[in-house]
C-alpha positions in Angstrom: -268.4 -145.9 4.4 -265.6 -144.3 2.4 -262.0 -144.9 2.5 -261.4 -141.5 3.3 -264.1 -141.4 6.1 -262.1 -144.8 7.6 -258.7 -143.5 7.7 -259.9 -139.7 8.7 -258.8 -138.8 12.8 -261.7 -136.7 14.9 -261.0 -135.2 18.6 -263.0 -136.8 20.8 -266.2 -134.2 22.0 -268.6 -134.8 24.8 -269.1 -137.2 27.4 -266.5 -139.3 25.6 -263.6 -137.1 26.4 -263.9 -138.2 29.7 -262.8 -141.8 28.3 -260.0 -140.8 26.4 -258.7 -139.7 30.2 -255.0 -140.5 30.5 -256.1 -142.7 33.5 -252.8 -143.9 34.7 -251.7 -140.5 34.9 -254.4 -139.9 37.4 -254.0 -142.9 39.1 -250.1 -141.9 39.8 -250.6 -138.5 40.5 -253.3 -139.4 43.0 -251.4 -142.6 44.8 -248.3 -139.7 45.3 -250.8 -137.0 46.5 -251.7 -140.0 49.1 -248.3 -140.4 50.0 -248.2 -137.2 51.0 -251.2 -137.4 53.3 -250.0 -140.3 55.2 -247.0 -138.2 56.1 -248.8 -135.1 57.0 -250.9 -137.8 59.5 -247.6 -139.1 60.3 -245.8 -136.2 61.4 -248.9 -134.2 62.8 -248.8 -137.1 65.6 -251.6 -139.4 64.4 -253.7 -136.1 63.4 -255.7 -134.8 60.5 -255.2 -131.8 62.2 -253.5 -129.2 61.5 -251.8 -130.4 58.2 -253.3 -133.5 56.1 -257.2 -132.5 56.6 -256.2 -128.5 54.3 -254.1 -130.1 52.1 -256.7 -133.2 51.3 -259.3 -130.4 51.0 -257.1 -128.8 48.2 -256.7 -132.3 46.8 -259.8 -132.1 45.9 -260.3 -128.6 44.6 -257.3 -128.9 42.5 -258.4 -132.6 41.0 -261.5 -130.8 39.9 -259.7 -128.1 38.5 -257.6 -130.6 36.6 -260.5 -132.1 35.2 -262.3 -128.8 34.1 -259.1 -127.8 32.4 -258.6 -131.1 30.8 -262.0 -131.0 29.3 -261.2 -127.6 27.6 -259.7 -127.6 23.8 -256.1 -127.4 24.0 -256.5 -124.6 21.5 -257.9 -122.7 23.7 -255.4 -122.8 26.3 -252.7 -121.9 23.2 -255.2 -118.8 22.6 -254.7 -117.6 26.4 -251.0 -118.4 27.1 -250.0 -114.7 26.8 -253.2 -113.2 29.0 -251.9 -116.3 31.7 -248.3 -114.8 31.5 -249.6 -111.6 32.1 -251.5 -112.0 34.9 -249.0 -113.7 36.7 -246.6 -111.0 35.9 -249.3 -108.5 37.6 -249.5 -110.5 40.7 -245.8 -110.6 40.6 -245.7 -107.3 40.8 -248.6 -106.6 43.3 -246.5 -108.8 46.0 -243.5 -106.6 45.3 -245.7 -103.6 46.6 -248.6 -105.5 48.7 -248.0 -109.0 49.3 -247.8 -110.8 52.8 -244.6 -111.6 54.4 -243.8 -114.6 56.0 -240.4 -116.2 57.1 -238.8 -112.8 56.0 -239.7 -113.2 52.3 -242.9 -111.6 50.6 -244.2 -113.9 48.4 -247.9 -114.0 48.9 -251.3 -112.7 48.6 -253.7 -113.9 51.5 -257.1 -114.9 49.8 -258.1 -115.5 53.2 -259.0 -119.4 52.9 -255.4 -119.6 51.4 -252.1 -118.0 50.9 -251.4 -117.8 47.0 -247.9 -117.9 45.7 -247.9 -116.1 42.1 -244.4 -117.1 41.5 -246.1 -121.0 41.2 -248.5 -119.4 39.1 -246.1 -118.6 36.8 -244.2 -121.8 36.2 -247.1 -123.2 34.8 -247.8 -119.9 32.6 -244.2 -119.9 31.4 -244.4 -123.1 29.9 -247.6 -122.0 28.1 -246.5 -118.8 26.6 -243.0 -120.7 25.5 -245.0 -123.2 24.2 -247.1 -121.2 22.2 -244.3 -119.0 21.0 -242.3 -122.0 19.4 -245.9 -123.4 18.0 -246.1 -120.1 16.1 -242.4 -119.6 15.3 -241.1 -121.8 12.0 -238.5 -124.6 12.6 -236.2 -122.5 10.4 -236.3 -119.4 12.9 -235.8 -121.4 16.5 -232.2 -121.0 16.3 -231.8 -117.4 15.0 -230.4 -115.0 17.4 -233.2 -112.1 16.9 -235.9 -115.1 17.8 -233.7 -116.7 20.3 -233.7 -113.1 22.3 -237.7 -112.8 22.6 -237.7 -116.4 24.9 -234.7 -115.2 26.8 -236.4 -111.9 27.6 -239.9 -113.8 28.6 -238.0 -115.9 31.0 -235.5 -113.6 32.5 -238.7 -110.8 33.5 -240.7 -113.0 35.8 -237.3 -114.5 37.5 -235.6 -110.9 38.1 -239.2 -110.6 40.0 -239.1 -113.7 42.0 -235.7 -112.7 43.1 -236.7 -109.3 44.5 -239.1 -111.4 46.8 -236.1 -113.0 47.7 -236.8 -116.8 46.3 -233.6 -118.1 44.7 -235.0 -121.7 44.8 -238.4 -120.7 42.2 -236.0 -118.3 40.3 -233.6 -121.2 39.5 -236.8 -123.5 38.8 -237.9 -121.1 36.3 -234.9 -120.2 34.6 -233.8 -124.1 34.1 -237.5 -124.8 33.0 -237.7 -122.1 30.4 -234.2 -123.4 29.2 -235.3 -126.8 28.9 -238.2 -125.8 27.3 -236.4 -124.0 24.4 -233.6 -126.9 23.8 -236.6 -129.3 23.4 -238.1 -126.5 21.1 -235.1 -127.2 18.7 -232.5 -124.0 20.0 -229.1 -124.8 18.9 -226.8 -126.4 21.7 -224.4 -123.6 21.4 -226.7 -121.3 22.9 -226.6 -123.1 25.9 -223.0 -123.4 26.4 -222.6 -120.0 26.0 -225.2 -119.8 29.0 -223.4 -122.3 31.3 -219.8 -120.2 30.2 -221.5 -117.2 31.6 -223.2 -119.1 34.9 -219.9 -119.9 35.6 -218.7 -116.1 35.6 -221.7 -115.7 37.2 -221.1 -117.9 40.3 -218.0 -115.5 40.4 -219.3 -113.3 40.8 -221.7 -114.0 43.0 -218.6 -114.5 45.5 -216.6 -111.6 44.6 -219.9 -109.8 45.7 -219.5 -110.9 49.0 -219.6 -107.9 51.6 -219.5 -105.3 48.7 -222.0 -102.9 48.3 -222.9 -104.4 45.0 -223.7 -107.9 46.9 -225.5 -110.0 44.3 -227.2 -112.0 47.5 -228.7 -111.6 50.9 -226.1 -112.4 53.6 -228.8 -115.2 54.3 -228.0 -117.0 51.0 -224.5 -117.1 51.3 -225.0 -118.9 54.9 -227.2 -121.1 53.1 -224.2 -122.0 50.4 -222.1 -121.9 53.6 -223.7 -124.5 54.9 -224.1 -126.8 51.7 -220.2 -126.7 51.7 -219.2 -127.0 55.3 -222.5 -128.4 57.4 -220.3 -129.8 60.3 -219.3 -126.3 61.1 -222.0 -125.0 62.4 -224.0 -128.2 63.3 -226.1 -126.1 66.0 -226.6 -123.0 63.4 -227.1 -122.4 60.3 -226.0 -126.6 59.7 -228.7 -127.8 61.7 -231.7 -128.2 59.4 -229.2 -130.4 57.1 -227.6 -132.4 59.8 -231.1 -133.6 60.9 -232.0 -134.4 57.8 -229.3 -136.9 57.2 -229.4 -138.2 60.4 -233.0 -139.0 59.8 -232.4 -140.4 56.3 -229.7 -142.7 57.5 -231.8 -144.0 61.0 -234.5 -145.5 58.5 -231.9 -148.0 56.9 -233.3 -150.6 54.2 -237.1 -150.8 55.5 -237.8 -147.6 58.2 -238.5 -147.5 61.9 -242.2 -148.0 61.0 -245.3 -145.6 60.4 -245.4 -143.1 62.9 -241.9 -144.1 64.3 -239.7 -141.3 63.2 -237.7 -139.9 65.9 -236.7 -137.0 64.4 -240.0 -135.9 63.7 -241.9 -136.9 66.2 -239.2 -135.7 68.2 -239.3 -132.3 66.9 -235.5 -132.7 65.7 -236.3 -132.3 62.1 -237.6 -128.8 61.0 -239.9 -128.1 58.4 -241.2 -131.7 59.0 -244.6 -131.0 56.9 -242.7 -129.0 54.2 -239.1 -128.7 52.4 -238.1 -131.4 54.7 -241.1 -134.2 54.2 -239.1 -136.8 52.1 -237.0 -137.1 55.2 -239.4 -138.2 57.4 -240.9 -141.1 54.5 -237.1 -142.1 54.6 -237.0 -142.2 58.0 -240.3 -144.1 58.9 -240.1 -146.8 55.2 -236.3 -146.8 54.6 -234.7 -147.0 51.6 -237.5 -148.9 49.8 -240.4 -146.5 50.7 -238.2 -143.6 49.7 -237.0 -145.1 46.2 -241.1 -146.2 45.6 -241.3 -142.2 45.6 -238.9 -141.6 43.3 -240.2 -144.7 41.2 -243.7 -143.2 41.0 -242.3 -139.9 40.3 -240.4 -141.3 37.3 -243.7 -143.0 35.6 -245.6 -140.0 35.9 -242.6 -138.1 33.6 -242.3 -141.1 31.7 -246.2 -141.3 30.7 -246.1 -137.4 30.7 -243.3 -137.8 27.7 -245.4 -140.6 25.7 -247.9 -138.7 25.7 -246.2 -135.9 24.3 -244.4 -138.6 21.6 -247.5 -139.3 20.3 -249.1 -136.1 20.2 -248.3 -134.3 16.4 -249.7 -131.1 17.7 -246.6 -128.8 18.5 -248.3 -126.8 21.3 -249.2 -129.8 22.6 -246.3 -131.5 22.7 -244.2 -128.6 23.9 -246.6 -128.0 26.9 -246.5 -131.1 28.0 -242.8 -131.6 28.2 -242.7 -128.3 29.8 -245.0 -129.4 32.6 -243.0 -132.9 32.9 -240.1 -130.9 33.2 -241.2 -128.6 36.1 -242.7 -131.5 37.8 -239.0 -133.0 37.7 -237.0 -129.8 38.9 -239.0 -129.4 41.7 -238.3 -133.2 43.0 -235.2 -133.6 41.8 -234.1 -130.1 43.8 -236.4 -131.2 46.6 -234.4 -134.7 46.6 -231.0 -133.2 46.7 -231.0 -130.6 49.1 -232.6 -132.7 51.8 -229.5 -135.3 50.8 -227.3 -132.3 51.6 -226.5 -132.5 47.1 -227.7 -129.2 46.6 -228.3 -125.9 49.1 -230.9 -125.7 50.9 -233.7 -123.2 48.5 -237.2 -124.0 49.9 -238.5 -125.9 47.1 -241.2 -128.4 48.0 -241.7 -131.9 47.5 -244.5 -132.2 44.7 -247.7 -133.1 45.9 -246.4 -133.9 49.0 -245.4 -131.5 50.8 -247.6 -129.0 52.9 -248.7 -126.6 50.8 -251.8 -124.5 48.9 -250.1 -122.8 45.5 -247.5 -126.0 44.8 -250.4 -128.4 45.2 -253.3 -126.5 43.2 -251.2 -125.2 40.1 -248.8 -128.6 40.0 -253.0 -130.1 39.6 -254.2 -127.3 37.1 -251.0 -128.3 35.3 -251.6 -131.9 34.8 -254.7 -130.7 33.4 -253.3 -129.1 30.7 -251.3 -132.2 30.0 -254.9 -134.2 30.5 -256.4 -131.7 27.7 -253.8 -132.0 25.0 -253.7 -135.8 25.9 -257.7 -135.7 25.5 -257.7 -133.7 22.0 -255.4 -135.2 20.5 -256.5 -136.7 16.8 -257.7 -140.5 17.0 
């Protein structure tokens, strides 16, 4: 055998992608999604029903998703990233007209087995198109203006129509995503302190809009910040949901009250138990130590997430999967902090373990586009 057929790379084909797996990925993501389980049996009272038993259903579905897509040429994926953002920006727009409501926001589409959130959809399409836009651009054009402009505009479309819905907590999501996205793409840093000069002028006026006809938020967003400033003045109210929370993330101490022992969520004291609010109830029931093994596993699953992308010399590749590590950390680090009473309360779940059809399916479909450019990549 030659020299050059020695020191040539191939991408693995066949049965033997499966191999080339990033298996500890899996293994993390899976132990997490477990987690989550336990505390849908937990707070459900010792029941499958009416929480874990769905979302271990759509476990499943979305592990096999991840796989399929993981077995699929990242190439490919590149090829479709702009018919993926617009599809997402059609469902976008059929909620705005025909979407179900629920909790006084319309945000869904009811597929009858399951309630599909488009605006989840389009994180993970975001982070393709963006990706593919900076694999096609040249290094020398990432920080001109004219070039800068297109990336603004493909983020700044889908987060105008989030807002509509009203969902502040996704909007943010996919504005800090997209930004992310581009400064790892190579944009210049003044860009984005130019941006945070103007998010200050926006916060503002986001205040001056208070009670104006020209009110930049509903009046239920601004009790919401209300409430992030001053929670022990309403404690009954509006402060309730985060004055529950800490008193249940303070009661589990160094080692918890035990499996099944919460009494704020057994209790019924601590709303949206199953959902926004699930990392309380781990803290609660395994302390301090259950709740940092969370955020411990979280951390290796962005830390192999970003070696992978290190090692990858494919741009697309790279970019996408940064992108994806990067949503997967907004939504637990925003998760984190507004149960802590750190950040306002926006209805962003806990990844993979919170209750949840859309979060749970497209975080999965996700990893499997970090799977297939982890898979393909040149050996």
């Amino acid at each position: 055998m030659s020299y050059l057929e020695y020191t040539v790379k191939s991408v693995p084909t066949g049965f033997s992608k499966f191999w080339h797996l990033n298996w500890a990925l899996i293994v993390l993501v899976t132990t997490v999604a477990g987690i989550g389980f336990l505390m849908l049996y937990s707070v459900a009272g010792g029941s499958f029903s009416p929480w874990a038993e769905p979302q271990i259903k759509r476990f499943l579905l979305g592990f096999t998703l991840m796989l399929i897509v993981a077995m699929v040429p990242i190439w490919f994926w590149r090829n479709i990233a702009g018919v993926a953002y617009g599809v997402s920006i059609i469902l976008l727009l059929y909620v705005e007209f025909f979407g179900a409501v629920g909790m006084g926001a319309q945000r869904w589409i009811n597929l009858g087995f399951m309630r599909l959130q488009p605006s989840e959809l389009m994180k993970i399409a975001l982070v393709m198109l963006l990706a593919a836009y900076y694999d096609w651009l040249p290094l020398a054009r990432t920080s001109k203006p004219q070039w800068v402009a297109i990336p603004v505009l493909i983020i700044l479309l889908p987060t105008m129509l989030v807002l509509r819905q009203p969902d502040l907590g996704t909007a943010l999501l996919l504005i800090s995503g997209g930004g992310l996205l581009m400064f790892m793409a190579g944009v210049h840093w003044a860009y984005f302190a130019a941006v945070v000069t103007s998010g200050i002028g926006l916060i503002a006026a986001v205040f001056q809009s208070r009670g104006e006809d020209w009110q930049l938020l509903k009046d239920y967003q601004f009790r919401r910040i209300d409430t992030f400033l001053t929670p022990a003045s309403d404690p009954l109210g509006a402060g309730y949901h985060i004055t529950q929370s800490k008193i249940a993330l303070g009661s589990g101490g160094w080692t918890g009250r035990g499996f099944m022992q919460g009494t704020q969520s057994r209790l019924n004291f601590l709303p949206e138990k199953h959902t926004d609010f699930i990392f309380t109830t781990l803290a609660e029931e395994f302390g301090f130590i259950g709740a940092f093994s969370l955020l411990l596993l979280y951390l290796l699953i962005i830390l192999f997430c970003v070696v992978s992308a290190i090692n990858n010399k494919n741009r697309f590749a790279a970019l996408v999967t940064l992108g994806i590590a990067t949503t997967f950390f907004l939504f637990f680090a925003v998760n984190m902090s507004m149960v802590m009473g750190l950040a306002p309360v926006v209805g962003v779940p806990l990844p993979l373990v919170s209750y949840g059809g859309s979060a749970m399916l497209i975080l999965l479909i996700g990893f499997g586009l970090v799977q297939s450019a982890h898979v393909h990549r040149p050996r």
